[in-house]
C-alpha positions as a Python dict, from the first residue, in 0.01 Angstrom:
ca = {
    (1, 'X'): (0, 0, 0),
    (2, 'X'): (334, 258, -13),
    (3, 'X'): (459, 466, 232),
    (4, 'X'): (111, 456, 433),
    (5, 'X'): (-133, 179, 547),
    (6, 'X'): (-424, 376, 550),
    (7, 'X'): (-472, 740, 477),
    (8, 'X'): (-846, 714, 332),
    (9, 'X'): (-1013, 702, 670),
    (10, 'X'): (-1015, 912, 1001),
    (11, 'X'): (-616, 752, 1101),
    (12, 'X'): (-339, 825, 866),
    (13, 'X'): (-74, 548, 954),
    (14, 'X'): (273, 494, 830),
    (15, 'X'): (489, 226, 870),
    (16, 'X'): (233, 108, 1197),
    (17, 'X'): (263, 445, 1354),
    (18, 'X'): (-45, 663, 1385),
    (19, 'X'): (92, 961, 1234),
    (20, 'X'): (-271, 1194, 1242),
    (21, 'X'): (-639, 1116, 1338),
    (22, 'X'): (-875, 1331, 1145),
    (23, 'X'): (-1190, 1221, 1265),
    (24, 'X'): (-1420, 1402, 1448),
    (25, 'X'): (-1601, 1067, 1620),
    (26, 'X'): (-1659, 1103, 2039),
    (27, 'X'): (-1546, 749, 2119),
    (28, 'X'): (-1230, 672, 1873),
    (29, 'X'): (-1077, 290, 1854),
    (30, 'X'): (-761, 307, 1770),
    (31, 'X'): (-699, 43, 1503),
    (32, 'X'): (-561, -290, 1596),
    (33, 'X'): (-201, -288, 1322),
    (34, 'X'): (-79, 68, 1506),
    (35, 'X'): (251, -15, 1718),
    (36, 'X'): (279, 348, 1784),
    (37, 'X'): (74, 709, 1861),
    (38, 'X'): (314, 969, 1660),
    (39, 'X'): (385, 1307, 1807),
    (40, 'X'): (92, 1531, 1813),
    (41, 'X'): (-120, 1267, 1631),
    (42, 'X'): (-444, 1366, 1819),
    (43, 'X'): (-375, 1716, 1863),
    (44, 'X'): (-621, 1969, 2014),
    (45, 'X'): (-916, 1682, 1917),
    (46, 'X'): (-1155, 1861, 2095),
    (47, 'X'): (-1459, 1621, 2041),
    (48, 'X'): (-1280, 1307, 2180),
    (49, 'X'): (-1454, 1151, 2520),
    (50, 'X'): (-1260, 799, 2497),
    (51, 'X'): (-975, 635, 2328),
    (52, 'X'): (-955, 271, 2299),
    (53, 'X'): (-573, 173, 2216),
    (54, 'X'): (-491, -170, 2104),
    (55, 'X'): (-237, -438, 2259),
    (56, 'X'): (-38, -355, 2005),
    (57, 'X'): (59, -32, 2104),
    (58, 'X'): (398, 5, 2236),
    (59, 'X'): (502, 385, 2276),
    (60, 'X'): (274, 727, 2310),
    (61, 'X'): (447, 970, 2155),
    (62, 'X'): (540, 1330, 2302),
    (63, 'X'): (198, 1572, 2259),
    (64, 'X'): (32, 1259, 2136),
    (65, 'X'): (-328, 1397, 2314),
    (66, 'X'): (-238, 1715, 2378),
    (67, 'X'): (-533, 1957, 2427),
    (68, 'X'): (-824, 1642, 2428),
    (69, 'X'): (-1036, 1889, 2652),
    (70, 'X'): (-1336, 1627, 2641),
    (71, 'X'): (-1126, 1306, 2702),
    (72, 'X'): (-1259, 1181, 3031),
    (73, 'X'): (-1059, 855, 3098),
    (74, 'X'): (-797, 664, 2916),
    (75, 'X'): (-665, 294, 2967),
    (76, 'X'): (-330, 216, 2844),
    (77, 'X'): (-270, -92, 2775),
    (78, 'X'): (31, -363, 2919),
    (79, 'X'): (215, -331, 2589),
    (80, 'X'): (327, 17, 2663),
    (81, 'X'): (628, 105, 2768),
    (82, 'X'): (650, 491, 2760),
    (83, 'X'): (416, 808, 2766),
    (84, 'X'): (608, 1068, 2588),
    (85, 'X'): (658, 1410, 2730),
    (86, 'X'): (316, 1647, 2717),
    (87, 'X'): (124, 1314, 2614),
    (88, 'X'): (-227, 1430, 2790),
    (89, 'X'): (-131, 1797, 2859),
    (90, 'X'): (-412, 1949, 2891),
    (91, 'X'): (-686, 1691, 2884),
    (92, 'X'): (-887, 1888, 3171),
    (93, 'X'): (-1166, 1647, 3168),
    (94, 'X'): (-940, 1358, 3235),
    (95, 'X'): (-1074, 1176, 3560),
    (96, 'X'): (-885, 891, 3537),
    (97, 'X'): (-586, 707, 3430),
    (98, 'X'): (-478, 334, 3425),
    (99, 'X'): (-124, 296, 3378),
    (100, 'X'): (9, -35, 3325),
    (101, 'X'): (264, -199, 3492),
    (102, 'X'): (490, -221, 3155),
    (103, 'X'): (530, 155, 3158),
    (104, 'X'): (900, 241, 3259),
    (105, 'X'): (896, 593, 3202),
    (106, 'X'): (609, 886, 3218),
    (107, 'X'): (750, 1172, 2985),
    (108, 'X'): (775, 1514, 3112),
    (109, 'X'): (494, 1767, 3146),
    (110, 'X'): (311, 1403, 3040),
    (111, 'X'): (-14, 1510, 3261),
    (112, 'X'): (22, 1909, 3265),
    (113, 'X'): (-292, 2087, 3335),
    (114, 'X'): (-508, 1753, 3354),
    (115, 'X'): (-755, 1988, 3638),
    (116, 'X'): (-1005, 1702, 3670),
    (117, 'X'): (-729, 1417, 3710),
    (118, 'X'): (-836, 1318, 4093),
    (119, 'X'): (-629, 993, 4135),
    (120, 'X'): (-357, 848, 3935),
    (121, 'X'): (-160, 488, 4003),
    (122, 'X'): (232, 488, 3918),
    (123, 'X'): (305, 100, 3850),
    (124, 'X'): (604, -95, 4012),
    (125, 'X'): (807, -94, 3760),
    (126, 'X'): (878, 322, 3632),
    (127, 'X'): (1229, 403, 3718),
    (128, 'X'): (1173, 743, 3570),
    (129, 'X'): (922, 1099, 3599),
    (130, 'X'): (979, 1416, 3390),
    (131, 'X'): (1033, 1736, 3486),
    (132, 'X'): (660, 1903, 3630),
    (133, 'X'): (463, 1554, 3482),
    (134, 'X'): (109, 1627, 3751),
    (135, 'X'): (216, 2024, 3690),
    (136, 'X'): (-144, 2208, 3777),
    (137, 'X'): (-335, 1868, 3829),
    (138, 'X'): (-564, 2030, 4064),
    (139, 'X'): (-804, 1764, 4162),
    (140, 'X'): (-487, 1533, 4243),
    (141, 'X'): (-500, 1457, 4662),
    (142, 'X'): (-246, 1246, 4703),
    (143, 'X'): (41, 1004, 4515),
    (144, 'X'): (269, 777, 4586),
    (145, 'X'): (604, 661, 4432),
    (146, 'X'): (677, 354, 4378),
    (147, 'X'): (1033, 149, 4491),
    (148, 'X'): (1135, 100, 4098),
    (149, 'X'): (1157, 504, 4076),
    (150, 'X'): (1546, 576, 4024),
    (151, 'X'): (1476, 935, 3856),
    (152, 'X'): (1218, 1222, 3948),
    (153, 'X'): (1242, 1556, 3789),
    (154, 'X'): (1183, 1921, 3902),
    (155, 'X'): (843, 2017, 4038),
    (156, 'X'): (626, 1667, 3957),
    (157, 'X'): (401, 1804, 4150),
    (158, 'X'): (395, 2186, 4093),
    (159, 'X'): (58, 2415, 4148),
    (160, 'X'): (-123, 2040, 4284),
    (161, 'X'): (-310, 2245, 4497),
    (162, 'X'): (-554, 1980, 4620),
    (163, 'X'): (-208, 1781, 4714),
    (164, 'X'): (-171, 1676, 5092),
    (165, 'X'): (18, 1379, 5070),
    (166, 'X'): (282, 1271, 4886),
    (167, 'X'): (400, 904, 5012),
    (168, 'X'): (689, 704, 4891),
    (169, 'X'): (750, 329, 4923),
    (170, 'X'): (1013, 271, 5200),
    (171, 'X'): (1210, 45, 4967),
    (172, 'X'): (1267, 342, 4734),
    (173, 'X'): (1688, 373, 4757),
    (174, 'X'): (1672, 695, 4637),
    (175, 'X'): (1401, 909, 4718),
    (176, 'X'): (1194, 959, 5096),
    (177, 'X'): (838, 1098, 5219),
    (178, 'X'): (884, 1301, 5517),
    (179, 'X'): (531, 1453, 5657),
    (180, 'X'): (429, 1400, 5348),
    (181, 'X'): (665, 1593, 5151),
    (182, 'X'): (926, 1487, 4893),
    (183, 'X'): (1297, 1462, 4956),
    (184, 'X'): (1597, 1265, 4766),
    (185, 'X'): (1683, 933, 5039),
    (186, 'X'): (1981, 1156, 5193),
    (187, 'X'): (1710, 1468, 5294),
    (188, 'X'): (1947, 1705, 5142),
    (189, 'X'): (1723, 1818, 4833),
    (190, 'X'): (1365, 1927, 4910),
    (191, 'X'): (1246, 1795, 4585),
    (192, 'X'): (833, 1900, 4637),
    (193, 'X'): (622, 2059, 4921),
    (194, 'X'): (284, 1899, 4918),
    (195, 'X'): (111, 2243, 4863),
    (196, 'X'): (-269, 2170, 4949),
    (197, 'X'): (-178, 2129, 5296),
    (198, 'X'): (-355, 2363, 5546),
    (199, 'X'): (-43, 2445, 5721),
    (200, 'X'): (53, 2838, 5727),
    (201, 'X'): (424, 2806, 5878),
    (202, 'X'): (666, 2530, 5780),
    (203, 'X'): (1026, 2461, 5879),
    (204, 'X'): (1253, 2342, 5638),
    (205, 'X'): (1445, 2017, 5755),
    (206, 'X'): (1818, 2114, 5845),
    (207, 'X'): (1943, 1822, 5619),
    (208, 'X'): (1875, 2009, 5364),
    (209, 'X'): (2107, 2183, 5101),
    (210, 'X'): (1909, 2259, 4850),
    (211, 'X'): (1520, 2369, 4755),
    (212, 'X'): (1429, 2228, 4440),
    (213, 'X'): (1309, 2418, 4109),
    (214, 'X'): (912, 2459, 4177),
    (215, 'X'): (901, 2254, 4467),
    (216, 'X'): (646, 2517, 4688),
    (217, 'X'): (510, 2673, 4344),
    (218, 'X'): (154, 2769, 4366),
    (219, 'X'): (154, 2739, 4759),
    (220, 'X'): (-110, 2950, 4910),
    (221, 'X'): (-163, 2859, 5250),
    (222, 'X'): (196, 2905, 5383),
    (223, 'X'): (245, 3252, 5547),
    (224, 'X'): (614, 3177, 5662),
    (225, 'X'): (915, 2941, 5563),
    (226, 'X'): (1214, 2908, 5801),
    (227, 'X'): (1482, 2809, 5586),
    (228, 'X'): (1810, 2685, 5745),
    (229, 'X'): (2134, 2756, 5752),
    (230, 'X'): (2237, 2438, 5557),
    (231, 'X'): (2058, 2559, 5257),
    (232, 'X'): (2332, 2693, 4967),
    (233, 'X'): (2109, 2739, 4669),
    (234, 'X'): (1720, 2837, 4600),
    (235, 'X'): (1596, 2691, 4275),
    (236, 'X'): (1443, 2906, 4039),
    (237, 'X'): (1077, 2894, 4086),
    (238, 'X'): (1101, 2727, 4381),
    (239, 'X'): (795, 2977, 4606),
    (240, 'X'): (671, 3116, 4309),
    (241, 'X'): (311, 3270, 4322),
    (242, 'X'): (331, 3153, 4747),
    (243, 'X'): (19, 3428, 4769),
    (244, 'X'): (70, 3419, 5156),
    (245, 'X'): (405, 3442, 5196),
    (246, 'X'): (453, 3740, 5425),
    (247, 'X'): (825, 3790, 5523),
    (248, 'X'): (1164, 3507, 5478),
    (249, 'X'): (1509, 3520, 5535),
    (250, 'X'): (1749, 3346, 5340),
    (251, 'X'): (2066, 3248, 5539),
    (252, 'X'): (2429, 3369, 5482),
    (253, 'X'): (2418, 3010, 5368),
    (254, 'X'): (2268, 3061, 5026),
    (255, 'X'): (2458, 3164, 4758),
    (256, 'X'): (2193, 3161, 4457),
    (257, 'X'): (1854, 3256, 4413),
    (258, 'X'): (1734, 3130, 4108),
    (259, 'X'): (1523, 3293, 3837),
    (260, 'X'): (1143, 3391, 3947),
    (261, 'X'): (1226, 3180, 4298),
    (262, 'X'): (936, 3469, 4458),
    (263, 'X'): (807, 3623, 4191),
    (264, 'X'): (419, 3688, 4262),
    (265, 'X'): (459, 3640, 4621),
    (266, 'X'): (186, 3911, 4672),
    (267, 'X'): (150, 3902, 5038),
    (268, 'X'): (576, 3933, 5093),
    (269, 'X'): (646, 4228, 5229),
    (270, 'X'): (1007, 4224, 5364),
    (271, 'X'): (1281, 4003, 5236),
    (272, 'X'): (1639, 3957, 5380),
    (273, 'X'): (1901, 3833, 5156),
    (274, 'X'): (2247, 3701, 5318),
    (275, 'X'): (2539, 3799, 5276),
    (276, 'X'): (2663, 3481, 5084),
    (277, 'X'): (2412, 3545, 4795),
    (278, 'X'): (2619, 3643, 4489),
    (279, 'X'): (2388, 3655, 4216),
    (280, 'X'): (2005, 3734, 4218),
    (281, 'X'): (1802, 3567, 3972),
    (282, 'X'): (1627, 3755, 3624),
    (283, 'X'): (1268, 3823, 3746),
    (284, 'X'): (1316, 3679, 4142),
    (285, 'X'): (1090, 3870, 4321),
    (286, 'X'): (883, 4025, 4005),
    (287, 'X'): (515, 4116, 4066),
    (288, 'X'): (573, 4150, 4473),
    (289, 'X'): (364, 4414, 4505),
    (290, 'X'): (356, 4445, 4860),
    (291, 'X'): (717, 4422, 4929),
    (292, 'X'): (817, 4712, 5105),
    (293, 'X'): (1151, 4635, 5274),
    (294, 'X'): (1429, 4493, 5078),
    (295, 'X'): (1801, 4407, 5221),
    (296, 'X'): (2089, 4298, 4968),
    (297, 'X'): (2339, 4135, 5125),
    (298, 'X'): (2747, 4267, 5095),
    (299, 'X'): (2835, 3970, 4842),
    (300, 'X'): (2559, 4033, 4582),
    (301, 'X'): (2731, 4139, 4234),
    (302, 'X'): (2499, 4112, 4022),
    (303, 'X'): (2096, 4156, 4038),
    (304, 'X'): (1974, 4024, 3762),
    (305, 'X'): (1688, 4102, 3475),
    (306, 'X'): (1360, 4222, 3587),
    (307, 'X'): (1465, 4113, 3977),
    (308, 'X'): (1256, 4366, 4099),
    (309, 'X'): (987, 4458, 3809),
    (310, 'X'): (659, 4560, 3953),
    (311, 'X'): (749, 4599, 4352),
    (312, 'X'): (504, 4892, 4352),
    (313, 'X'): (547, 4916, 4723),
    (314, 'X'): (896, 4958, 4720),
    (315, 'X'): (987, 5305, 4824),
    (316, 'X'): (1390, 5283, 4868),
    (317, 'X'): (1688, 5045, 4795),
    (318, 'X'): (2028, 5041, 4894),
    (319, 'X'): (2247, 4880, 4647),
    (320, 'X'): (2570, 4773, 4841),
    (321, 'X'): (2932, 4800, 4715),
    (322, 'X'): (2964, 4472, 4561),
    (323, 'X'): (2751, 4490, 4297),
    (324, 'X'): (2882, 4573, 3987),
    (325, 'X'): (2561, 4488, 3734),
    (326, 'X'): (2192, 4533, 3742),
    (327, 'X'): (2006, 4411, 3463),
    (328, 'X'): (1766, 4546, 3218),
    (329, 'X'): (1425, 4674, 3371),
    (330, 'X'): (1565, 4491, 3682),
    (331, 'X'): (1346, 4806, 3865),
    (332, 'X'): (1091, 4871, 3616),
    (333, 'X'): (748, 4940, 3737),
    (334, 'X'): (841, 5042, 4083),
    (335, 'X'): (678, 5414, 4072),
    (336, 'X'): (701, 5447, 4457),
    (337, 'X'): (1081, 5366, 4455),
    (338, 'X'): (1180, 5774, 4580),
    (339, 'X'): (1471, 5725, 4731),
    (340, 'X'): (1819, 5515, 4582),
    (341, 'X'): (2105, 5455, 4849),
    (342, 'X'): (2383, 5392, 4618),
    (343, 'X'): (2716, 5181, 4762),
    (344, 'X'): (2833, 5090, 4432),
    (345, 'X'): (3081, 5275, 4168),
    (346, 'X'): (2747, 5241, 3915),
    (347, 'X'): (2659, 5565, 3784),
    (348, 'X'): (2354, 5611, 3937),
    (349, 'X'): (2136, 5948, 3829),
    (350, 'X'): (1826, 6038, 3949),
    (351, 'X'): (1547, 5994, 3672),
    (352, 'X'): (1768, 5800, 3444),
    (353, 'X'): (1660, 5467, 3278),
    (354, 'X'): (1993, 5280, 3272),
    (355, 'X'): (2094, 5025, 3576),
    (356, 'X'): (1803, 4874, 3542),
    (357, 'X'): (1592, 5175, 3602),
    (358, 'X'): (1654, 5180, 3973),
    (359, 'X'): (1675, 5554, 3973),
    (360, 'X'): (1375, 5614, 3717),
    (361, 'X'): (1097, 5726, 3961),
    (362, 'X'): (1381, 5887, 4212),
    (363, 'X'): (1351, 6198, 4392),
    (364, 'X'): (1682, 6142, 4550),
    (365, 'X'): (1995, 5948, 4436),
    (366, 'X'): (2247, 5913, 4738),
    (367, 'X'): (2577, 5806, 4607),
    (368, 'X'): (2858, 5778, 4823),
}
């Protein structure tokens, strides 16, 4: 039949791989000779409500249902081995999903924005999950990770908000639950903070080192974080959008913040950073509109792009001698930013737009 086995009917298949549907049927069955769901194959099918998908299948491909707002519940069968990354992004009427137990790896992003997703069972024998793979699952309460898991990317879990409990099998070598939060087996990496708890002050372990990219993203009930002195680095997104967030400290243990780690903390209104910090991140504490207090610590060289964009309450800065760089629109947006305290050798004007425009709505420029 050529290149393709069938490209008269709703599937266009090449070579056993379902490269498009074109249908527009509610309840598709996926034909029995496809070994494979292409990339994108059922993208944005809107009118979908169930998939059946054959024994024959062995891999969904990346984006493969993508967008499937009316698909309601999919079960993959035990010839599988592999969801690809963004597989059932944004399925948001997704209840339910069966994943069999010859699945070894869920792709990354593979369940992003899945709202209705309540539940979801992660067989015995995955060894790996992709970076933010239950990202904004909403409905999700709880999930577990299995012993077989060797590999667990950034922020699985991210803007869960429904999420109280995240429990891992004590025979897992490398990964641990601890009060129901995520943490790599040695407690040194705070991997994800199950963010639907009720809690509104949490204390960071002292094991750990470092807080992982997204891991408190989306949290709104926390109003403080105690973060310890054994912490060195702050992943980049790491409290992002924590509404609540009043007030933190970050130790003279830190040495990074990374890129939007508080941005639209709306509720933060004083932030301390120590004097180990050496770079902040581009955007790191963007759209904290009630921040009203800001300390840079004496190590900070450089802050970085849009750091500070939007901190409307923010009526003066010092910048301290060490830094030698602030980055474009780093200040933007802060009309109520009067009065500059500058440490630095930057040549800092009142009114001016450069330095990241930390002297734009001045009325006084100290320089010393």
């Amino acid at each position: 039949m050529g290149l393709f086995d069938n490209i008269a009917g709703d599937f266009k298949i090449k070579n056993g791989v379902l490269v498009k549907y074109r249908g527009k049927d509610s309840n598709v069955v996926i034909p029995s000779n496809v070994t494979a769901i292409g990339d994108g194959a059922f993208y944005k099918c809107e009118s979908i409500t169930s998939i059946t998908i054959p024994n024959s299948l062995t891999t969904i491909g990346n984006y493969a249902f993508v967008g499937c707002t009316s698909l309601q519940s999919v079960t993959i069968p035990n010839s599988v081995t592999r969801t690809g990354d963004y597989a059932f992004a944004g399925c948001k009427s997704l209840t339910s999903i069966t994943i069999p137990d010859s699945v070894t790896s869920i792709g990354a992003w593979a369940f992003n924005g899945c709202t209705s997703l309540a539940s979801v069972t992660i067989p015995n024998l995955v060894t790996s999950i992709g970076n933010l793979a239950f990202n904004g699952c909403t409905s999700l309460t709880s999930i577990t990770i299995p012993n077989s898991v060797t590999s667990i990317g950034v922020g699985i879990c991210a803007s869960c908000t429904q999420l109280t409990q995240i429990n891992v099998d004590k025979g897992n070598a490398n990964y641990t639950s601890i009060d129901g939060n995520l943490y790599t087996k040695d407690g040194k990496t705070l991997v994800q903070y199950a963010i639907g708890k009720k809690d509104t002050s949490f204390n960071i372990p002292s094991s750990v080192t470092s807080i992982g990219k997204w891991a408190f993203d989306g949290c709104t009930s926390l109003e403080s974080i105690t973060i310890p002195s054994s912490v060195t680095s702050i992943g980049r997104d790491s409290f992002i959008d924590c509404t609540s967030l009043t007030s933190i400290t970050i130790p003279n243990s830190v040495t990074s913040i990374g890129e939007r780690a508080f941005a639209g903390c709306t509720s933060l209104t004083s932030i301390t950073i120590g004097n180990s910090v050496m770079t902040i991140g581009d955007n790191a504490f963007a759209g904290c509109t009630s921040l009203t207090s800001v300390t840079i610590g004496n190590s900070v060289t450089r802050i970085g792009n849009y750091a500070f964009y939007n901190c409307t309450a923010l009526k003066s800065i010092t910048i301290p001698n060490s830094v030698t760089s602030i980055g474009e629109y780093a200040f933007f947006e802060c009309e109520n930013l009067k009065t500059v305290y500058n440490l630095s050798t930057l040549n800092i004007q009142k009114g001016a737009e450069t330095h990241g425009m930390v002297a734009k709505y001045a009325e006084n420029v100290y320089n010393d």
